[in-house]
Backbone bond lengths (Angstrom), bond angles and torsions (degrees), N, CA, C in turn:
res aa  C-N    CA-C-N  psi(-1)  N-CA   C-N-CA  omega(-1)  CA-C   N-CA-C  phi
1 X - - - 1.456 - - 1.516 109.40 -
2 X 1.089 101.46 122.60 1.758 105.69 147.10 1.198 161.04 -79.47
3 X 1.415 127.54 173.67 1.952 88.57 -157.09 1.754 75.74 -124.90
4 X 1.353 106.13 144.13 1.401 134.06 179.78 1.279 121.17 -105.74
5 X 1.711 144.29 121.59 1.457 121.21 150.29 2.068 114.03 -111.44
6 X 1.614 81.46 128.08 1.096 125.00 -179.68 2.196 119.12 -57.00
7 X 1.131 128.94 68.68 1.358 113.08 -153.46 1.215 99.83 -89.82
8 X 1.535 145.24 123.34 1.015 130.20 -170.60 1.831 101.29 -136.54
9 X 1.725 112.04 147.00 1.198 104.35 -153.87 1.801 89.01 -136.70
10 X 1.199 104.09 108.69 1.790 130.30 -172.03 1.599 107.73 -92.55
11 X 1.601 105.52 118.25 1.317 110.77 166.44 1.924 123.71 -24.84
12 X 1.093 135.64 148.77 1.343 133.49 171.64 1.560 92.74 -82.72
13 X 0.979 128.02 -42.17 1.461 126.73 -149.00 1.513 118.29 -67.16
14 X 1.305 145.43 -14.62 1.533 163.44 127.17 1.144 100.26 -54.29
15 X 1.408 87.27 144.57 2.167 121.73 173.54 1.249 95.86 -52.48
16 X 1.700 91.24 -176.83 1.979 105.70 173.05 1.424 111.30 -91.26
17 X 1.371 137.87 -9.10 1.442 154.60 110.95 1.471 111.49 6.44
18 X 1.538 103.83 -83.66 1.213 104.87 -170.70 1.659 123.11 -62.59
19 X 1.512 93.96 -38.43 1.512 119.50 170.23 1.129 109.78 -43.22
20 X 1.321 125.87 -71.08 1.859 124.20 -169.63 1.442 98.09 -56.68
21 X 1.423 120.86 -51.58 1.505 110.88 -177.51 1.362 131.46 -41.27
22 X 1.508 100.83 -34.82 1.869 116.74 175.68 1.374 94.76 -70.98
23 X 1.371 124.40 -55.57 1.435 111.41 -178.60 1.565 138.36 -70.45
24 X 1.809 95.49 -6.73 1.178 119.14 179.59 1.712 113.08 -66.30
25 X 1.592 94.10 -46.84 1.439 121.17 -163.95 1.727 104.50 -77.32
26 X 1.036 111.83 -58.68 1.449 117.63 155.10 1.776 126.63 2.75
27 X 2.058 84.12 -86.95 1.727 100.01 167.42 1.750 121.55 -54.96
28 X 1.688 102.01 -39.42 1.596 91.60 175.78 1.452 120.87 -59.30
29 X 1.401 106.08 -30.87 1.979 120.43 -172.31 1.615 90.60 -73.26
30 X 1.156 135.74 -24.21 1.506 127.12 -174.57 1.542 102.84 -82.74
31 X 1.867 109.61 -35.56 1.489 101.05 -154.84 1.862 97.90 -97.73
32 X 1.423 115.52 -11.10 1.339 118.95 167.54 1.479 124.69 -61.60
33 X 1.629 110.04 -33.43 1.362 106.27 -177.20 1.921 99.43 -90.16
34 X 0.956 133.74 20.17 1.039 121.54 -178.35 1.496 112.44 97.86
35 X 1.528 144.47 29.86 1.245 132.29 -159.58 1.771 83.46 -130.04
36 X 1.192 128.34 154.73 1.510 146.61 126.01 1.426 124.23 -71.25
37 X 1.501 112.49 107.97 1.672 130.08 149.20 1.505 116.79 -43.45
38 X 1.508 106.80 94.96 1.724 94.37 178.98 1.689 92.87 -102.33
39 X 1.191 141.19 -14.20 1.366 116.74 -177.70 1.754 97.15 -158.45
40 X 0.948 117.40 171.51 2.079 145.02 -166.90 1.617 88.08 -156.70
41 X 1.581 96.70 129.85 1.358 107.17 176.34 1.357 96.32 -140.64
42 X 1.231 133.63 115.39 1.393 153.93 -163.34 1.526 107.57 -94.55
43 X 1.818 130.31 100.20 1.094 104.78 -174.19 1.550 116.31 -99.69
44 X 0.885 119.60 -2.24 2.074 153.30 -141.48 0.869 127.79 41.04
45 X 1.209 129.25 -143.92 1.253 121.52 167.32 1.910 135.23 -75.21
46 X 1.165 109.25 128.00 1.245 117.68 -165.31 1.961 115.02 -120.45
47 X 1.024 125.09 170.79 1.294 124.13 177.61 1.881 90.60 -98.68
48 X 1.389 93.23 163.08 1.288 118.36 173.33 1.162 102.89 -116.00
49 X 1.918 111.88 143.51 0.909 132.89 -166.36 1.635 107.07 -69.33
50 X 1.302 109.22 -17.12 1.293 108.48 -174.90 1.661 111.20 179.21
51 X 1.292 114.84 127.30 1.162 126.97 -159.91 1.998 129.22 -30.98
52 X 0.527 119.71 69.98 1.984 114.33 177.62 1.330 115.64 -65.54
53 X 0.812 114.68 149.31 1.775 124.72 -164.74 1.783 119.26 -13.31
54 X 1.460 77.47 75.02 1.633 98.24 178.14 1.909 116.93 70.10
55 X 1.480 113.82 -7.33 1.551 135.94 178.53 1.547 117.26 -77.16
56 X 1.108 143.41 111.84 1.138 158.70 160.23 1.274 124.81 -89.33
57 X 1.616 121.88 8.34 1.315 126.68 170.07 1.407 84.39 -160.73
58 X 1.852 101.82 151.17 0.983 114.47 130.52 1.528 109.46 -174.60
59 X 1.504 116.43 170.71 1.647 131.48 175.15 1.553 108.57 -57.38
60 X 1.997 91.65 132.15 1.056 108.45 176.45 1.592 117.40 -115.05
61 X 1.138 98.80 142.05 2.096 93.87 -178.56 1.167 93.10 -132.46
62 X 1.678 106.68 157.13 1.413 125.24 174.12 1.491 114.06 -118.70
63 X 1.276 144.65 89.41 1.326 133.16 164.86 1.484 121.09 -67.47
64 X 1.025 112.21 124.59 1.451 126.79 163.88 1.667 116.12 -82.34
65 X 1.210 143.46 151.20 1.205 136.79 -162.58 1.921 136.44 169.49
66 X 0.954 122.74 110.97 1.446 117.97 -172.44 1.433 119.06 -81.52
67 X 1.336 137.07 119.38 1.775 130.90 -179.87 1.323 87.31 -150.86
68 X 1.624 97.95 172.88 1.457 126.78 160.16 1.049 117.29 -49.50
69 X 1.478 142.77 179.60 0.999 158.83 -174.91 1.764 106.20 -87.07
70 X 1.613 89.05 -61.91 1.581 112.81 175.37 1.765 126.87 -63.31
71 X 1.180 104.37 4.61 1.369 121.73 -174.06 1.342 106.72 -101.47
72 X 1.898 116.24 -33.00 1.466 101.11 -154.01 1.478 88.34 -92.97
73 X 1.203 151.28 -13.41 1.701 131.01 141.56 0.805 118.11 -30.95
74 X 1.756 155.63 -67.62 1.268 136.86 141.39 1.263 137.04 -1.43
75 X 1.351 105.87 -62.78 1.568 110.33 176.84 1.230 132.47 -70.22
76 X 1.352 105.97 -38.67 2.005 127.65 159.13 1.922 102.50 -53.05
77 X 1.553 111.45 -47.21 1.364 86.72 -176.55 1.231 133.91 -81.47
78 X 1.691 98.80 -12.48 1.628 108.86 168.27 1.135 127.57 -49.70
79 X 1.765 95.53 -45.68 1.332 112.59 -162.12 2.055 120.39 -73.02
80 X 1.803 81.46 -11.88 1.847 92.37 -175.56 1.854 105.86 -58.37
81 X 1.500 96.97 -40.78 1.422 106.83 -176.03 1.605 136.47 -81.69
82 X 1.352 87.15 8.68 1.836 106.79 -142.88 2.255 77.06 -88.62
83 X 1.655 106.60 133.10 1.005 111.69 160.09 1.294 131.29 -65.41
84 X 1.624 115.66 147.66 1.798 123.44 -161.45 1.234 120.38 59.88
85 X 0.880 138.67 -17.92 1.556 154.89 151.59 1.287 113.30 -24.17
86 X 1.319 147.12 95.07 1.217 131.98 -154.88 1.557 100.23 -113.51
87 X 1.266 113.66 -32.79 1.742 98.70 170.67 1.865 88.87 -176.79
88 X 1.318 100.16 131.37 1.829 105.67 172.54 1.670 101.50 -118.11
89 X 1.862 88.28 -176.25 1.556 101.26 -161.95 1.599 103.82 -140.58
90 X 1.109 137.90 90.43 1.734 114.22 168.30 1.130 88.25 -103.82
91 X 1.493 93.89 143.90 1.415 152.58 149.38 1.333 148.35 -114.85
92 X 1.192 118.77 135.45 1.203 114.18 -148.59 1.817 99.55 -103.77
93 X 1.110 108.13 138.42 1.492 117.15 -167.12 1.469 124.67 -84.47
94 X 0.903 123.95 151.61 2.220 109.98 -165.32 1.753 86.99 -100.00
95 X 1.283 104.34 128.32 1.662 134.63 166.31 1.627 103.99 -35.50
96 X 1.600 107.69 -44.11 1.937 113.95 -174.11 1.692 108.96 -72.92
């Protein structure tokens, strides 16, 4: 297994309610395909470099995480559809 981080970038516009739930939903879509959650890194709220559908802020999270190779296609395509979600990132992490 490999270890993955997960960058995922959450509307401002929903409570902290809705928020954990996006991040809730997230870790289960990582731990369903077979991956382990080793860390959530909470950055808060931040400006965007440049405007997305009319939004000028919003919450940023970092998942840290171990899966297959063949899993994180799954998880990237979930994640295209996944509500508040304004745009994510996996990446794959260097072994050194």
């Amino acid at each position: 297994m490999s270890k993955y981080e997960l960058a995922v970038v959450v509307t401002a516009q929903i409570d902290d309610e809705a928020r954990a739930a996006v991040v809730d939903r997230c870790k289960a879509l990582i731990e369903r395909f077979g991956g382990t959650v080793e860390n959530v890194d909470d950055w808060g709220k931040k400006k965007l470099a440049y405007e997305i559908q009319k939004m000028n802020e919003a919450y940023y999270y970092f998942i840290t995480f171990s899966a297959e190779g063949a899993s994180i296609v799954e998880i990237e395509h979930r994640m295209r559809i996944m509500d508040n979600v304004i745009r994510y990132l996996c990446v794959k992490k260097d072994e050194a």
